[in-house]
N, C-alpha and C positions, 0 to 999 in steps of 0.2 A: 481357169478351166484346165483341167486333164482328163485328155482322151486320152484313148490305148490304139496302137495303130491296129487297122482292118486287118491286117495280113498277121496279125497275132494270135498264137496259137497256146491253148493250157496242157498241160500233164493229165486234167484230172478227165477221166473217161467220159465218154458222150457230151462233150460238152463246145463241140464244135457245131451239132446242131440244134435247133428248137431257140427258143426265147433266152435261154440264160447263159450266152457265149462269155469269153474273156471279156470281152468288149461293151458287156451292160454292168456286172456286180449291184445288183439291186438289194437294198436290203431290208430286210424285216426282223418279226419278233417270230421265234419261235418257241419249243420243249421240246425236249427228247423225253415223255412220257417219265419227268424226273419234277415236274411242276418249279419246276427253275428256268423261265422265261429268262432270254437274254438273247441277244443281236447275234443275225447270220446274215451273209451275201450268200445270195443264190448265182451256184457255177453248176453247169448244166444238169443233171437229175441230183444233186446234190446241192445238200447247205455246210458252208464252213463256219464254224464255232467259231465268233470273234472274239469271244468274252474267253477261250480257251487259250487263242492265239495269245493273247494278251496275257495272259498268265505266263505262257509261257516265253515271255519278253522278248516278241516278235515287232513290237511297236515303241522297241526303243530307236532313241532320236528323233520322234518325232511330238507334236504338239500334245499328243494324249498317251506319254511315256509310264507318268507316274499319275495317272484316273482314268481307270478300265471303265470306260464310261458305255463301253458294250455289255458288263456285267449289270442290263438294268431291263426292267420290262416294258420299254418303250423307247424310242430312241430320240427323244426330247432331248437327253443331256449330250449326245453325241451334237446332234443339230444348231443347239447352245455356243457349242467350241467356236461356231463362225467357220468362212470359207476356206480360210487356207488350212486349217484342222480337219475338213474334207479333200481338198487336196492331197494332202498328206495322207488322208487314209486311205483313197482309194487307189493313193502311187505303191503304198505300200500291198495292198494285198494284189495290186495286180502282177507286184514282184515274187509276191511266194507261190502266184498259180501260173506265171508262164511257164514255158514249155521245158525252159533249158535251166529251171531253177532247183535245183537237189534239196532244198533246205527241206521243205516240206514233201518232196515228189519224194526222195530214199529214206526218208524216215519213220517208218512204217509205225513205232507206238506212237507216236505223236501223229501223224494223221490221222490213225485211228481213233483217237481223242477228239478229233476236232471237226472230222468228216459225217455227215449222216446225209443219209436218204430221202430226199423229202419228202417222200413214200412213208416213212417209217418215222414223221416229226409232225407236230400241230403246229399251226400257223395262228397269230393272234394279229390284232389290230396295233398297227405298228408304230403308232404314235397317241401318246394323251391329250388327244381334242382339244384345244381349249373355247375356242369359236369356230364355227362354221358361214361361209358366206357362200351363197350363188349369184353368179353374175347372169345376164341374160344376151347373150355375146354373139350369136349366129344371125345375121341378116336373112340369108335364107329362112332361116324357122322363126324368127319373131316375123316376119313378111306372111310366112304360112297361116302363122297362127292367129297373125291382125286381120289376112284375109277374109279366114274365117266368120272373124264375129264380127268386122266390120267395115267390112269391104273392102277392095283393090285399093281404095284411092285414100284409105286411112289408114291401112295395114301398119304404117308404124305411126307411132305417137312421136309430137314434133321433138322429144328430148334426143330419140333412139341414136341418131346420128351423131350426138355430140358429147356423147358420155358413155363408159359402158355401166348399163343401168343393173342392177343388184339389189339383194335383202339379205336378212340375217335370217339364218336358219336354224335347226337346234344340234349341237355338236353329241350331245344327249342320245342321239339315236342315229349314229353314225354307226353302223356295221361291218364287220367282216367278212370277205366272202364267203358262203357257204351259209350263212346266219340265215333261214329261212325269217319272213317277215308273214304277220298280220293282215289280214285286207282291215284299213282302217272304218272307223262310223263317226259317221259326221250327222251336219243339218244339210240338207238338199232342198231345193225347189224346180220342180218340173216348171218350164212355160208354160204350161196351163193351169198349173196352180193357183188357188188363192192364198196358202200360209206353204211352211217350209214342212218339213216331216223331215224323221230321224231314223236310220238305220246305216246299214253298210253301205260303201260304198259301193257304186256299179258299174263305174266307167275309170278303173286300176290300170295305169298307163305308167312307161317306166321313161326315161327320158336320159340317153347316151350322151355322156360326157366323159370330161378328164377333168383332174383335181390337182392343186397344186401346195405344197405343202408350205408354209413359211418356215427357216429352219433357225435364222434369227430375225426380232421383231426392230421394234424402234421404238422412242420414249414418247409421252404424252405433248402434241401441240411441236413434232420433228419428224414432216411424211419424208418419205419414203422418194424417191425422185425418179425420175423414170430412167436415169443412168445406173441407179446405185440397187435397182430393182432384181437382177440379175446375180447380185448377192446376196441377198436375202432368203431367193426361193432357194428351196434342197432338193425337189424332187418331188414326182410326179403320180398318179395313180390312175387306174380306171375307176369309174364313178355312175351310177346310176342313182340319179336322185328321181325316189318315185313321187307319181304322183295322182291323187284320185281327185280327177277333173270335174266330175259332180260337186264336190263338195268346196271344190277351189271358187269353181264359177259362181257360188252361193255369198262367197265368205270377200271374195278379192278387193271388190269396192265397198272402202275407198284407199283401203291401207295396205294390199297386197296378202299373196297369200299366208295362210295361218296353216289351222288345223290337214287342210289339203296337201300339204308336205311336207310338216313336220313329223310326220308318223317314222319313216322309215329313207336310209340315207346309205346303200350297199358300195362298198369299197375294196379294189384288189391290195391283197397282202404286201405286194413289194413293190418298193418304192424306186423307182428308176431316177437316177439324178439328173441333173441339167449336164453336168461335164460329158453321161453317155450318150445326151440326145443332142450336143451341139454339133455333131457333124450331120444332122439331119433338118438344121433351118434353112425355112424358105422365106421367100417373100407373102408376106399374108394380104387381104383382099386390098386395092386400091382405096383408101378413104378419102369420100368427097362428102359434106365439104373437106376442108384442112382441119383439124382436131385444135383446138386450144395449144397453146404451147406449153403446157404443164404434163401434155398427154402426148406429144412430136415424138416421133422413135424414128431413127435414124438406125438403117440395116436390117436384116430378118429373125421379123420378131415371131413366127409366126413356125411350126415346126410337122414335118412331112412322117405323120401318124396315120397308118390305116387301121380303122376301127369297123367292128360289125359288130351288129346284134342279134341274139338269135330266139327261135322260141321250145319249148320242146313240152307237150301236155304227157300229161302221165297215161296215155293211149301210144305215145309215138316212143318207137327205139332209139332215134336218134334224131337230134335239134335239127330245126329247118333255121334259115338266114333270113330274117325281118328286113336288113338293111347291111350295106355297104358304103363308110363315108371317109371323109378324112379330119384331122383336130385342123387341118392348116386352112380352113375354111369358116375358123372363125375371124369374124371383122374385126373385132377386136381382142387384143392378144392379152397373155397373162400379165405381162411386164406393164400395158395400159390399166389391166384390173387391177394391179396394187399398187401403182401411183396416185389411181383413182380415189381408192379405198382408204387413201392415209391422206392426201392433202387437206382434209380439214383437221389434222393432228388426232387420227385415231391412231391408238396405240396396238402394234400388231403383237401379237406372243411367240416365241417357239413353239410352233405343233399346229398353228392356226392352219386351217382347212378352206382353201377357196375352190369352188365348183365351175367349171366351165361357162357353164351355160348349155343345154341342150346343142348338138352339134351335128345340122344339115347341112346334106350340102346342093348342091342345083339342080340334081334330076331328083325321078321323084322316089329313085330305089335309093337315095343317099340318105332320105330322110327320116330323123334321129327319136322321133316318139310316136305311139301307136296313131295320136291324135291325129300326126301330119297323116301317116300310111294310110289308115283307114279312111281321110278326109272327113274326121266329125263323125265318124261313122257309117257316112254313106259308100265307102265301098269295100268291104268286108273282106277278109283274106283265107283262104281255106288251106287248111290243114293236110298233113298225108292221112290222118285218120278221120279225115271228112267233116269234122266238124270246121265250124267257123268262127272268126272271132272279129271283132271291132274295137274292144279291148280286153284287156285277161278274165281269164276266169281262174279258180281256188285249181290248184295244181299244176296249175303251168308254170313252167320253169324258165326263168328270165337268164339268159349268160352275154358277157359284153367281153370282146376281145379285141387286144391293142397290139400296133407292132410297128416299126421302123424297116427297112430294108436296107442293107448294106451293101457294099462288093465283099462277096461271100460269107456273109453273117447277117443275122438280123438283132435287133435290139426287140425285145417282146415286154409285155406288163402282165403275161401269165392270163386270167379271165377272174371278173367279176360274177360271181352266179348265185342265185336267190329263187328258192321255190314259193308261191304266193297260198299261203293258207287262209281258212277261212277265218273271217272274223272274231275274234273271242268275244 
């Protein structure tokens, strides 16, 4: 791992406040409106051209000297190189943006080259899918949610404890932030029902997570171990995996859900690595029982992210806050989900996408989807502009916003946001 120390400071302007200090370099895909995608770290209201850097043989000596592997429109082949090829890059550009570094700070054509606005750049989906999983990982909200449909004393199913339980999703409708999304149609059945009927869905509920990226995988029938897990993953995202609860509850038994959230899968642009977020682990929830010893994690596996959700209808000027929670509240950690996830010798890829799991936390303003807030519906939340909701209606705008706290800096993930249209 390489951190940057806290009290480190960059050359490049504004960039001592907000989400994208020295001390995070998150990276994504962008364009400068030249339709030539290729890799930037985001340093505070700007993005630095890597794929420019690299031309200009900024990254000699190091593991990606001779394959500008930032010249690409995804960042699968950087992720490929393995850990110490991130090492190495992240040691390196945090050398050309501190404070006391001239190479790039007095060089005025050459940062002009390499420097843009992020104001003034498109931002794309920063890695090529290759799978998608969701884990179902929060005690709180699987408790919430079991409550619900079947009571206190069944809430979780006897596996919940002893595995973190998951499905495969479709990597196919992973999105970018900003990607407005569909209300999906499905088959529904009312409880009063006697056959299902088909139409839109009615009950468009979004569900606050974090995503974690695989940056290299492992071969067929060689998991992943829960020591060696920590090198695998690259870095991290906000994640709103939606989901229309009508149609889930119709379809779930006996194979889990389908059509109910595969439709739509909203993702922030820049990917925060693990070396920026390890000065921010904690200890994550006590687990009782003792976990199998394939699944035993030893130290803090579990990482101190505050996240909120918010809602904003095309009536209100400005978003209101659904919730305030934290990611270190899940029971089970990332490093458990992908131990989990390969011991029967599945084979993971670069670029492979794993989902949190919905992320409550113990009161009840923590909690991470409409379903928990509104309890089923029965207690409706009212808007600045009066109306009400239980869960979305066509126009409301969903945003999810992540962040770490420093001594005096924060680590940020920027915001996930997606407006909900009607049906096609």
């Amino acid at each position: 791992m390489y951190t940057i120390d806290g009290a480190a400071s960059s050359w490049v302007e504004d960039s001592s406040d907000g989400d994208f200090p020295i001390q995070n370099l998150p990276y994504g895909i962008f364009d400068a409106h030249d339709s030539r995608l290729r890799v930037g770290v985001a340093i505070g209201p700007y993005v630095l051209d890597l794929a420019a850097i690299h031309e200009a043989g900024l990254f000699s000596n190091t593991l990606l000297a001779d394959d500008n592997v930032f010249a690409a429109p995804n960042l699968n082949a950087l992720m490929s190189k393995g850990r110490q090829a991130w090492t190495q890059a992240r040691q390196r550009i945090s050398e050309l943006l501190v404070a006391d570094n001239p190479v790039l700070r007095d060089d005025t054509d050459l940062r002009n080259k390499v420097m843009w606005l992020q104001s003034k750049v498109n931002v794309h989906l920063p890695v090529a899918i290759g799978d998608f999983t969701d884990f179902y990982s929060s005690k709180e909200h699987a408790t919430n949610v079991g409550t619900m449909f079947r009571g206190k004393d069944n809430a979780l199913m006897p596996n919940w404890l002893h595995l973190p339980v998951g499905y495969h999703g479709r990597a196919s409708t992973v999105f970018i932030s900003g990607v407005d999304i569909h209300r999906p149609k499905g088959q529904t059945k009312a409880d009063e029902a006697d056959a299902p009927s088909f139409g839109a869905s009615r009950l468009l509920d979004f569900e606050l997570e974090m995503g974690f990226f695989l940056g290299t995988g492992n071969k067929p029938g060689e998991p992943i171990s829960i020591d060696q897990a920590k090198d695998h993953i690259f870095g991290m995202v906000l994640l709103n995996d939606w989901s229309a609860r009508d149609i889930q509850k119709w379809e779930y038994v006996p194979l889990g859900p389908f059509l109910g959230k595969s439709f739509a899968t909203s993702i922030s642009p820049w990917v925060v690595t693990l070396d920026a977020l390890e000065p921010f682990r904690v200890d994550g929830p006590k687990q009782d029982p003792q976990p199998l010893p394939y699944l035993g994690f030893d130290g803090n596996g579990a990482f101190d992210i505050q996240l909120e959700a918010y809602i904003q209808s095309e009536k209100m000027s400005e978003p209101m806050r659904l919730t305030a929670t934290n990611f270190k509240h899940l029971y089970w950690n990332m490093f458990q989900q992908l131990a989990h996830h390969t011991v029967n010798g599945t084979a993971m890829r670069d670029g492979d996408l794993c989902g949190s799991g919905t992320i409550s936390g113990p009161t009840e303003d923590s909690r991470g989807s409409m379903l928990e807030i509104c309890w089923k519906g029965t207690k409706p939340i009212t808007l600045p502009d009066g109306s009400q909701r239980k869960f979305f209606a066509d126009g409301d705008t969903v945003i999810i916003r992540g962040w770490c706290v420093g001594k005096g800096y924060r680590i940020g993930f920027g915001e996930v946001k997606a407006k909900i249209l009607p049906a096609s």
